[in-house]
LUMROMI-827618 format. One record per residue: residue in one letter; x, y, z of N, C-alpha, C in turn. Coordinates in steps of 0.001 Angstrom, whole numbers, padded with zeros to 6 digits, always signed. Example, Ala and Ser with C-alpha at 12.3 -4.5 7.8 and 13.67 -1.06 7.14 Angstrom:
BEGIN
a+013190-005690+007800+012300-004500+007800+013200-003300+007800s+012850-002250+007080+013670-001060+007140+012900+000030+007870
END
This chain:
BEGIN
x+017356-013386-004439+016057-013980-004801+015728-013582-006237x+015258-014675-007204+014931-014198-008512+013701-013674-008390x+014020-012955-009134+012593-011557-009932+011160-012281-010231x+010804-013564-009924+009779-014338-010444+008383-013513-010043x+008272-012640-008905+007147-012315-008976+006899-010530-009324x+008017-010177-010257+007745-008867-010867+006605-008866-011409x+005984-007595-011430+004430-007858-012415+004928-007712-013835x+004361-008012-014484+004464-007647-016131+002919-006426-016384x+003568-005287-017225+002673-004588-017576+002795-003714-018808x+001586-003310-019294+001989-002484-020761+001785-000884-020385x+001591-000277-018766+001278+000899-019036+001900+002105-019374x+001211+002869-020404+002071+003950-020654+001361+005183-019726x+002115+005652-019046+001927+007103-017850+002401+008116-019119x+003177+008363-019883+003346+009668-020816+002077+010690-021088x+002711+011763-020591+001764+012927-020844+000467+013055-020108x+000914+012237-019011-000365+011963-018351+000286+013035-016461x-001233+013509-015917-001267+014370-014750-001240+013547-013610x-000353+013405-012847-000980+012635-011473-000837+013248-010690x-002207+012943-009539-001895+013502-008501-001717+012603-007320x-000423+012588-006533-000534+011714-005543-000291+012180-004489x-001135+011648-003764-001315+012164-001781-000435+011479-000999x-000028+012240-000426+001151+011550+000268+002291+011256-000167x+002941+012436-000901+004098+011810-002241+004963+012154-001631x+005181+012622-000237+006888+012825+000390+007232+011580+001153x+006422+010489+001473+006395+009103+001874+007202+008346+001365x+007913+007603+001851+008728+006461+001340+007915+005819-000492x+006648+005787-000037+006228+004946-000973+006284+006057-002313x+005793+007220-001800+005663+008944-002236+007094+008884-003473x+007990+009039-002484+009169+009444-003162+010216+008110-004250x+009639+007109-003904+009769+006358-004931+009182+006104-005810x+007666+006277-005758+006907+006291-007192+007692+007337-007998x+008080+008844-007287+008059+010046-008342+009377+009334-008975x+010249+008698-008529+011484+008586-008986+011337+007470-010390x+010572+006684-009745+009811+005585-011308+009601+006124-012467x+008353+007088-011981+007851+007552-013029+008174+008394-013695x+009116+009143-013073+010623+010421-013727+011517+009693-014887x+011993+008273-014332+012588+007171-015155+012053+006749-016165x+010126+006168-016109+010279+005546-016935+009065+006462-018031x+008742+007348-017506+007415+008323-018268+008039+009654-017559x+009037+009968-018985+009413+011573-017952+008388+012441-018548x+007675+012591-019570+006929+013587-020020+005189+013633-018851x+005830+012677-018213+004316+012241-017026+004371+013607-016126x+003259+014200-015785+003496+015499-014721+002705+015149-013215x+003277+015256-012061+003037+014525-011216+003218+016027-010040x+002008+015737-008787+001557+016565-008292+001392+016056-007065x+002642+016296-006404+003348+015809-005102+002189+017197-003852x+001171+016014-003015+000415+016816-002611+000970+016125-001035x+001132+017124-000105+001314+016607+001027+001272+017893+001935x+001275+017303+003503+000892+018558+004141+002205+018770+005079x+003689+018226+004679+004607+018837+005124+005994+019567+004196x+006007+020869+004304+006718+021668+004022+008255+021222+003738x+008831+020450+005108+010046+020119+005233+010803+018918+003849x+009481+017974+004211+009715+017177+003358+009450+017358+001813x+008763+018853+001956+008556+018686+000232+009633+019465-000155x+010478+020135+000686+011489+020989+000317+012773+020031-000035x+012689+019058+000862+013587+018225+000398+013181+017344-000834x+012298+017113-001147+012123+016254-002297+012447+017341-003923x+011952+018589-003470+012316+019473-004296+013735+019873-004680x+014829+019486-003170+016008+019457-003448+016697+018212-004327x+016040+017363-004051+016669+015937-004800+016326+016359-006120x+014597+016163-006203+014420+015829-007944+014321+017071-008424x+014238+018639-008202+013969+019737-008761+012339+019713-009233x+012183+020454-010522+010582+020886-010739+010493+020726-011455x+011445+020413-012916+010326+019757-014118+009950+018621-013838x+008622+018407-014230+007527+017406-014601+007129+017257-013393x+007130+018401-011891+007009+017718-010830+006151+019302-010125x+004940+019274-009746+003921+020251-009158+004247+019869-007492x+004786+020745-006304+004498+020658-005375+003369+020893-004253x+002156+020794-004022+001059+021506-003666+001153+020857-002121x+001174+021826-001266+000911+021861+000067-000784+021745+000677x-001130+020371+001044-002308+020314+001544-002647+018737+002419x-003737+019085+003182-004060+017683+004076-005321+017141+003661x-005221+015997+003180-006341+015198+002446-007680+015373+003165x-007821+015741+004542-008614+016023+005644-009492+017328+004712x-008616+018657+003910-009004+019589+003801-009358+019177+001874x-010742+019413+002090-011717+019150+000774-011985+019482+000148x-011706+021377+000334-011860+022803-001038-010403+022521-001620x-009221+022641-001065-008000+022033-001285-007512+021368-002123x-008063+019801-001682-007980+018485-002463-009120+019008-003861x-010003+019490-003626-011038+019644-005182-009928+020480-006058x-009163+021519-005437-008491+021787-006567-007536+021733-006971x-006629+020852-005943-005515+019792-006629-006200+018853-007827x-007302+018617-007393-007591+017121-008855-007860+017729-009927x-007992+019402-009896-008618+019376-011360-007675+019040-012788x-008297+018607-013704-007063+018396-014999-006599+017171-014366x-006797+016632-013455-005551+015147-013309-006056+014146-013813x-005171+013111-014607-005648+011966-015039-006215+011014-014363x-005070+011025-013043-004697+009697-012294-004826+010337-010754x-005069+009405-009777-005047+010103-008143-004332+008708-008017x-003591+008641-006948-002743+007293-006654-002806+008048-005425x-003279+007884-004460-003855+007944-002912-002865+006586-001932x-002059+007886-001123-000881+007127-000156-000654+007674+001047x-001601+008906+001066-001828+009478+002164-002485+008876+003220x-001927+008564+004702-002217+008156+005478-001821+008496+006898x-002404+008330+008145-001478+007953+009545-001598+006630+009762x-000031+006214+009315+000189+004583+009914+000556+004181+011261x+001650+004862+012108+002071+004388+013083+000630+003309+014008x+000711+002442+014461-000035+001701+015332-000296+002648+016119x+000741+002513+017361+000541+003361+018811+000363+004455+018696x+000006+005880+017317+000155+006913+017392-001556+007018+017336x-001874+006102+015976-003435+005708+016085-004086+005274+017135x-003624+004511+018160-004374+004085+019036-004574+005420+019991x-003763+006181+020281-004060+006948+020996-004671+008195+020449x-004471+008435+019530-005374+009484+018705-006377+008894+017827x-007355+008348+018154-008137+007581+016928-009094+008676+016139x-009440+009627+016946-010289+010582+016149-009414+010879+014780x-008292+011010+015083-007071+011852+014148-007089+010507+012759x-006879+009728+013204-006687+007896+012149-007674+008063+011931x-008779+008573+011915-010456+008791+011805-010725+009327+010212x-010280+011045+010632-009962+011979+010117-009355+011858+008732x-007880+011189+009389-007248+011384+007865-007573+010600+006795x-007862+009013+007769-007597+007604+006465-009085+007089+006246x-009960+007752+006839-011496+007531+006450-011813+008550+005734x-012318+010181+006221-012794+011294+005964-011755+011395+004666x-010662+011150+004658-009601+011546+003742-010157+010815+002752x-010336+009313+002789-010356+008222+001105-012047+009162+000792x-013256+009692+001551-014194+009762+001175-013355+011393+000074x-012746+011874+001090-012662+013300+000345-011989+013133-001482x-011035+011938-001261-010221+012085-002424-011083+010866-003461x-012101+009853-003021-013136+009464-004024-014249+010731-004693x-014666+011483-003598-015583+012861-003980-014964+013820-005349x-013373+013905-004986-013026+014992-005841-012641+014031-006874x-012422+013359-006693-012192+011846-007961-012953+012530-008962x-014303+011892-008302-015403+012072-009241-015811+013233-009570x-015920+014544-009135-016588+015808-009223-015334+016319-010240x-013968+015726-010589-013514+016285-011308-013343+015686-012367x-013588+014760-012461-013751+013968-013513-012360+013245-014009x-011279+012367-012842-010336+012059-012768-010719+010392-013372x-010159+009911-014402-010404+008468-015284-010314+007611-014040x-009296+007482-013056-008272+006655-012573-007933+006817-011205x-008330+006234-009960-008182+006065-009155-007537+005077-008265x-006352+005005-008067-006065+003553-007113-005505+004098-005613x-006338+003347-004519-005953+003654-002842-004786+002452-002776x-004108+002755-001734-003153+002088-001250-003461+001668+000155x-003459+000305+000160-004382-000485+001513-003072-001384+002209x-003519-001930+003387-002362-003125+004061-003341-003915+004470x-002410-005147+005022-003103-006378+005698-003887-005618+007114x-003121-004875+007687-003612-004382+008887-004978-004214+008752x-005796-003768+007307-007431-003510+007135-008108-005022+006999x-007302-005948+007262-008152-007512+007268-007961-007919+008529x-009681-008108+009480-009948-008610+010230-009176-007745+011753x-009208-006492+011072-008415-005780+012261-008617-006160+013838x-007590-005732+014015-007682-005011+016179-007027-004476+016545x-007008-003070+015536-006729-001494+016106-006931-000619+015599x-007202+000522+015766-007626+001769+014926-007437+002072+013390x-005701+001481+013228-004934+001734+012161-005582+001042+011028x-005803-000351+011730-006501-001440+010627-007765-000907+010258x-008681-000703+011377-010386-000662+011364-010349+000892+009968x-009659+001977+010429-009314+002850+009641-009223+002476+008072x-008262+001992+007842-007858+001077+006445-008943+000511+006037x-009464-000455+006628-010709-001279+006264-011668-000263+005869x-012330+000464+006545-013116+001601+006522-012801+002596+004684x-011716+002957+004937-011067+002985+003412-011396+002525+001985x-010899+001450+002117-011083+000679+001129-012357+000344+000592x-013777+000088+001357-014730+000039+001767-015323+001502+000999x-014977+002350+001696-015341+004144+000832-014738+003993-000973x-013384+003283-000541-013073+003744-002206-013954+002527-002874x-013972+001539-003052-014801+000518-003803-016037+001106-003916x-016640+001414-002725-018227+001452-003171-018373+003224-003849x-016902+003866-003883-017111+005139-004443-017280+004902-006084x-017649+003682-006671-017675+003157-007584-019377+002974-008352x-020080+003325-007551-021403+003143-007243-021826+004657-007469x-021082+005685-006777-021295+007322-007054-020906+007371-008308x-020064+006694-008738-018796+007343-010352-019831+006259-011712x-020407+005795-010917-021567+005009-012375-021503+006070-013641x-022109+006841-013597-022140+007810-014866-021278+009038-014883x-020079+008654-014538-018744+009254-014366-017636+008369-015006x-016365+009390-015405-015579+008577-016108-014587+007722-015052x-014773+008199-014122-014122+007922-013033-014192+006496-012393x-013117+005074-012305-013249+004190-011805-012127+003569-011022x-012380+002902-009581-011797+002934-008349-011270+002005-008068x-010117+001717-007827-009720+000807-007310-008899+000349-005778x-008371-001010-005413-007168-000419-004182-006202-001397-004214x-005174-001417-003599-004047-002314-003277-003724-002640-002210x-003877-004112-002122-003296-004667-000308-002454-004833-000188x-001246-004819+000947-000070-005479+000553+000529-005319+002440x+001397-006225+002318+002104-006602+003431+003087-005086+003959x+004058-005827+005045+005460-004398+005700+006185-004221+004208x+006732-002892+003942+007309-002745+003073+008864-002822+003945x+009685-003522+003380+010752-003585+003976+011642-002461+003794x+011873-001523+005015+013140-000543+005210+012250+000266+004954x+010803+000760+004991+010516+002004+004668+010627+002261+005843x+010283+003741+005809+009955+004814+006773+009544+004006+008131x+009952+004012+009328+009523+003344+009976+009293+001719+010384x+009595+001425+009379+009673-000333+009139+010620-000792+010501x+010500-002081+011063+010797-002668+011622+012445-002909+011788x+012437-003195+010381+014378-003109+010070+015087-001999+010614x+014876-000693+010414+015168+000241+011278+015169+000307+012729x+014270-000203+013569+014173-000361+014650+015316-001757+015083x+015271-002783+014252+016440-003827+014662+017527-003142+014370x+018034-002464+013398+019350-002344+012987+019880-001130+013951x+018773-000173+014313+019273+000680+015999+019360+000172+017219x+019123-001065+017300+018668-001876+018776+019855-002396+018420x+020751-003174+017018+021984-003555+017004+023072-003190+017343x+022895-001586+017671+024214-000837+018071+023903-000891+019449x+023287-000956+020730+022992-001250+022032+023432-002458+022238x+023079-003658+021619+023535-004742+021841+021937-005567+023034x+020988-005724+022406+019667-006092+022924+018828-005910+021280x+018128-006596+020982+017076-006797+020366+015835-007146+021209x+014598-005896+021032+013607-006606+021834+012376-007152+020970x+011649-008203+021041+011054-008822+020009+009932-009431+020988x+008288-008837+020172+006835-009019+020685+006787-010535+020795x+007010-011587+020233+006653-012885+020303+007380-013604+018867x+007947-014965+019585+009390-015518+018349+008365-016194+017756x+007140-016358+017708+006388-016734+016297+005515-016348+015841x+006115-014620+015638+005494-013445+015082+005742-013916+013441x+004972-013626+012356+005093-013770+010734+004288-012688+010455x+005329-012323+009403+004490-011347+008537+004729-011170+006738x+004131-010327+006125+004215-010862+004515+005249-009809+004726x+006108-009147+003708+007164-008543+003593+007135-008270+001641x+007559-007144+001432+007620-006638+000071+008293-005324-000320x+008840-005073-001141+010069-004418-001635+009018-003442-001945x+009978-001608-001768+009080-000808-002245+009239-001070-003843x+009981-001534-004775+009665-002040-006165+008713-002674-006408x+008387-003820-005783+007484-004392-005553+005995-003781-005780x+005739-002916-005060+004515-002461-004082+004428-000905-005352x+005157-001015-005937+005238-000033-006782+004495-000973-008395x+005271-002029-008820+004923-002728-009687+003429-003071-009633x+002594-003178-008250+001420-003771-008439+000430-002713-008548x+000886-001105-008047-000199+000320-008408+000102+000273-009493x+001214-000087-010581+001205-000089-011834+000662-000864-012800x+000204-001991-012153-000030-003372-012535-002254-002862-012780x-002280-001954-011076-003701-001807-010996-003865-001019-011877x-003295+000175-012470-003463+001202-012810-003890+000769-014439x-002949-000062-014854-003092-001157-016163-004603-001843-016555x-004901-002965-015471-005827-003453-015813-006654-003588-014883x-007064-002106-014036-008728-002325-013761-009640-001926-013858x-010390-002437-013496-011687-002009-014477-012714-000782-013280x-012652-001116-012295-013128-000278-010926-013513-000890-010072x-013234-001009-008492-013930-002266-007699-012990-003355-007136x-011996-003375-008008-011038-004394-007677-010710-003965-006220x-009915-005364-005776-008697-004808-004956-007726-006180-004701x-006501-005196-005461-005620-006173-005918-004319-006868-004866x-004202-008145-005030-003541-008023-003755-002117-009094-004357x-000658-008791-003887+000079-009610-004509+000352-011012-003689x+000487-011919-004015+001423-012889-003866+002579-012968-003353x+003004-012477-002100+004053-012320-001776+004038-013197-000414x+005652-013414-000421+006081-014093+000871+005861-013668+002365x+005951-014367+003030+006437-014107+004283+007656-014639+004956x+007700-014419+006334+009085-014576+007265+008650-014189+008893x+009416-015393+009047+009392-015071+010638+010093-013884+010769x+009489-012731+012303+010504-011835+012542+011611-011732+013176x+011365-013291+014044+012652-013790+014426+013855-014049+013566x+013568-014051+012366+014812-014868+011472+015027-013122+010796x+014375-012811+010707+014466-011193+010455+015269-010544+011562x+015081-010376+012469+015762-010279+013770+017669-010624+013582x+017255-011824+013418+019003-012468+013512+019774-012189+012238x+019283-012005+010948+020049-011719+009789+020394-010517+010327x+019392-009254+010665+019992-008165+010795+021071-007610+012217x+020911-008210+012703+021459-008706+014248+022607-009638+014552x+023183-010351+013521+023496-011784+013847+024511-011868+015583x+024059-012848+016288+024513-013115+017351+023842-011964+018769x+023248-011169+018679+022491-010066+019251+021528-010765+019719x+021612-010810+021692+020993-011454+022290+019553-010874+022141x+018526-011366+022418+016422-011253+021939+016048-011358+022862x+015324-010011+023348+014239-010377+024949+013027-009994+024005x+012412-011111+024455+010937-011224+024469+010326-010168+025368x+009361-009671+024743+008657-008443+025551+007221-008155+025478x+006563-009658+024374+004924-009779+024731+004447-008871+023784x+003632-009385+023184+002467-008735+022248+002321-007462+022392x+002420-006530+021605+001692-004523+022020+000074-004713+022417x-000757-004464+022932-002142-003932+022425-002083-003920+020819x-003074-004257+020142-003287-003778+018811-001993-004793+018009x-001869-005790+018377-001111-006103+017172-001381-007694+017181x-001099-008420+016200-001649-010021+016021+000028-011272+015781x-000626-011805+016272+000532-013383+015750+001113-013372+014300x-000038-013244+013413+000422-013635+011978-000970-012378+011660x-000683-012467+010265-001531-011065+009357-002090-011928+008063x-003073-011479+007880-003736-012005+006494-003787-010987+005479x-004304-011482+003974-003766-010629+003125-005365-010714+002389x-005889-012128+002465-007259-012477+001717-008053-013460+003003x-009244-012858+003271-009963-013694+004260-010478-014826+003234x-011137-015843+004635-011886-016931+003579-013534-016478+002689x-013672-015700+003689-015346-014889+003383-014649-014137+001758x-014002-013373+001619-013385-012562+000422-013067-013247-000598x-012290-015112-000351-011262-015815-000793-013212-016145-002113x-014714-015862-001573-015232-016601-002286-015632-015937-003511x-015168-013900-003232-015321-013839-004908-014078-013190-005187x-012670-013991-005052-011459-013522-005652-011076-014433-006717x-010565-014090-007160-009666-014972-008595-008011-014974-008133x-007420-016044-008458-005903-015999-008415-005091-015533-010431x-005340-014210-010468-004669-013918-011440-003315-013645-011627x-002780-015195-011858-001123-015241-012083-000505-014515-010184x+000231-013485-010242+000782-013359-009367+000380-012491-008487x-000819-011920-008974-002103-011413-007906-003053-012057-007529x-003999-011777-006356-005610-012236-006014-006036-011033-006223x-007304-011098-007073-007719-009983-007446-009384-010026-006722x-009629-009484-005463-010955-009315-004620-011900-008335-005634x-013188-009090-006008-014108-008361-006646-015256-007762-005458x-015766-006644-006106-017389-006714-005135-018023-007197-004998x-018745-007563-004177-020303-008038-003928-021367-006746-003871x-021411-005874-004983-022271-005134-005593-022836-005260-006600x-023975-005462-006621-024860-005393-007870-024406-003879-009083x-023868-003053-008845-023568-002560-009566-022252-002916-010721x-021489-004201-009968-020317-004838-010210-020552-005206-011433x-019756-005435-012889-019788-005970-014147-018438-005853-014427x-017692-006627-014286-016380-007256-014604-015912-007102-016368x-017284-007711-017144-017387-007759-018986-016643-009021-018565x-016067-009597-017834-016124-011112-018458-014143-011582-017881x-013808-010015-017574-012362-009840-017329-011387-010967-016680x-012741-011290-015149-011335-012289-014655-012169-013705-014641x-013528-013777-015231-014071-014867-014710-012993-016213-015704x-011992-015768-016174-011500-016788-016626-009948-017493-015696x-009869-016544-014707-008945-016520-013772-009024-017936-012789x-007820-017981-012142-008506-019118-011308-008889-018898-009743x-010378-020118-010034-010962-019797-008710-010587-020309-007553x-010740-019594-005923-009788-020290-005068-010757-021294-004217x-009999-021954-003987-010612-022941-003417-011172-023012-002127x-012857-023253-001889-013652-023445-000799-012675-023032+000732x-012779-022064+001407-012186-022067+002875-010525-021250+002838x-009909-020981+001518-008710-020659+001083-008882-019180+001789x-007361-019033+002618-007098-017886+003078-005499-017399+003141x-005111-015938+002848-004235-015984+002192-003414-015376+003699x-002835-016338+004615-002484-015765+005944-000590-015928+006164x-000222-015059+006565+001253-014917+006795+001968-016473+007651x+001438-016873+008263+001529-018304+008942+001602-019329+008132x+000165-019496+007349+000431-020556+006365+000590-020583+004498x+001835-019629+004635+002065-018926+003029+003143-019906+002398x+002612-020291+001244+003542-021157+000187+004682-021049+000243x+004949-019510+000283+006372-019054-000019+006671-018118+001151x+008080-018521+001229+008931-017783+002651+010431-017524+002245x+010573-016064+003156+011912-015588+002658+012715-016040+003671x+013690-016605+002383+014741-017333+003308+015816-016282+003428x+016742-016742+004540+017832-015556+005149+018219-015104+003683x+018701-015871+003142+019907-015662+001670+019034-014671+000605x+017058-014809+000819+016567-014002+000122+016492-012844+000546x+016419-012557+002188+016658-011663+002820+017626-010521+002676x+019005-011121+002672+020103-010669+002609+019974-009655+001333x+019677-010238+000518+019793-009694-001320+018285-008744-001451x+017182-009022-000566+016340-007289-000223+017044-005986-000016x+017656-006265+000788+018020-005616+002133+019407-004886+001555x+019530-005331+000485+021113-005149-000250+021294-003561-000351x+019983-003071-001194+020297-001889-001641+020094-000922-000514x+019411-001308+000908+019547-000031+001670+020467-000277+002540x+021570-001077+002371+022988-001214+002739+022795-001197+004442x+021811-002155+004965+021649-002310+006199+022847-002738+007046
END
């Protein structure tokens, strides 16, 4: 698949502090590797609350330009003094699993609500420029903990924009579809069900958006670039049946149907129609503004284009779809 929807951006990270939550994460451990590549003088402050995994990340990349700090976004004396001196917070800390949330919701409570309030608070009390959360479709129009959680999120970080008024501090977030082959991703689960010889699959006209951790990396870089606070940026990306997902990774691997989970939907949205009425389509993002009176754009996207009356940006009825052959050439580099 050609590169057509890479973002284009001018940012320079050099010499700059970040701190990111959740940096032993799939998403975690590929930012540090970016930003090692492309801003090595960048110093980055891998905050997470497991040991194992930070030992291993410490084994891969070592310690220049790289702070390991052991902590849970939950804990708030902690997080205040991880942020101090940081430029940037890039917030990735989360509990995703569905079924782990549903049954622990106090815990999905805890981390991905109490957590975005804790890491907007120290945002601001430390006087961090630059804030971007990391959001999914699951927070649009939820029905399950994981989503309502997310939503809840995003919601704290935007309007933490409203506290940071006379602060240098301004907020943003990012939506985005399954990252394909991360941690847990779906592909993993087909490509172990391939060695049994059974694929089991919730419903054959399941769709969902799908995006490369490059991808999903390009657009916190993209936010980090040009926003202003308030946004929440969302890409343009495809979808795919998971059936056809299923059979590339599977091919000939008989499919039992096994019915919807609790907590999970047909197709996923990315932009509701209620949202679709103050977003802009900027080039290869939708960029969701507030409906806060504190909101002042300076004039940024009103030149963007506007979407049209009832427009919703849903995995079912998406412009663009990955075909097997685009599939194949994702999927390349984690040698599925």
């Amino acid at each position: 698949m050609t590169d057509i929807w890479k973002l284009a951006y001018k940012l320079d990270l050099s010499n700059t502090t970040i701190l990111l939550t959740g940096g032993t994460g799939s998403f975690g451990t590929a930012f540090v590797q970016r930003v090692r590549e492309e801003w090595p003088s960048a110093t980055i402050r891998i905050y997470s609350r497991d040991e194992l995994k930070q030992y291993e990340m410490r084994t891969r990349f070592g310690e220049e330009g790289l702070r390991y700090l052991l902590g849970d976004v939950r804990d708030r004396n902690r997080l205040y003094r991880a942020a101090q001196g940081a430029d940037i917070i890039v917030h990735a800390a989360a509990l995703k699993q569905v079924p782990a949330c549903e049954y622990n919701p106090f815990e999905a409570i805890q981390t991905n609500v109490v957590g975005a309030q804790n890491v907007v608070d120290a945002a601001i009390d430390a006087g961090v420029g630059q804030v971007v959360g990391i959001s999914t479709d699951k927070a649009v129009n939820p029905v399950n903990i994981y989503g309502a959680t997310k939503l809840c999120a995003e919601k704290v970080m935007i309007q933490g924009n409203a506290y940071a008024a006379r602060s240098s501090s301004r907020i943003s977030c990012v939506r985005y579809g399954n990252v394909l082959a991360s941690r847990g991703s779906v592909v993993h689960v087909f490509t172990s069900q391939r060695e049994t010889g059974n694929i089991t699959l919730t419903d054959r006209r399941m769709t969902r958006f799908f995006i490369t951790l490059d991808q999903a990396l390009d657009l916190v870089f993209f936010a980090l670039d040009q926003q202003i606070g308030g946004e929440v940026f969302v890409p343009r990306i495809p979808s795919m049946k998971v059936v056809d997902l299923a059979e590339v990774l599977a091919p000939g691997v008989p499919i039992t149907e096994i019915g919807i989970r609790p907590g999970e939907k047909l197709h996923e949205l990315l932009v509701t129609s209620d949202e679709a009425r103050h977003a802009v389509a900027a080039g290869l993002v939708f960029v969701i503004m507030p409906e806060h009176p504190w909101w002042e754009s300076g004039g940024k996207w009103e030149s963007e284009g506007i979407l049209p009356d009832g427009y919703a940006f849903s995995s079912d009825t998406n412009e663009r779809w990955i075909s097997r052959e685009d599939l194949e050439e994702m999927l390349e580099p984690h040698h599925t």
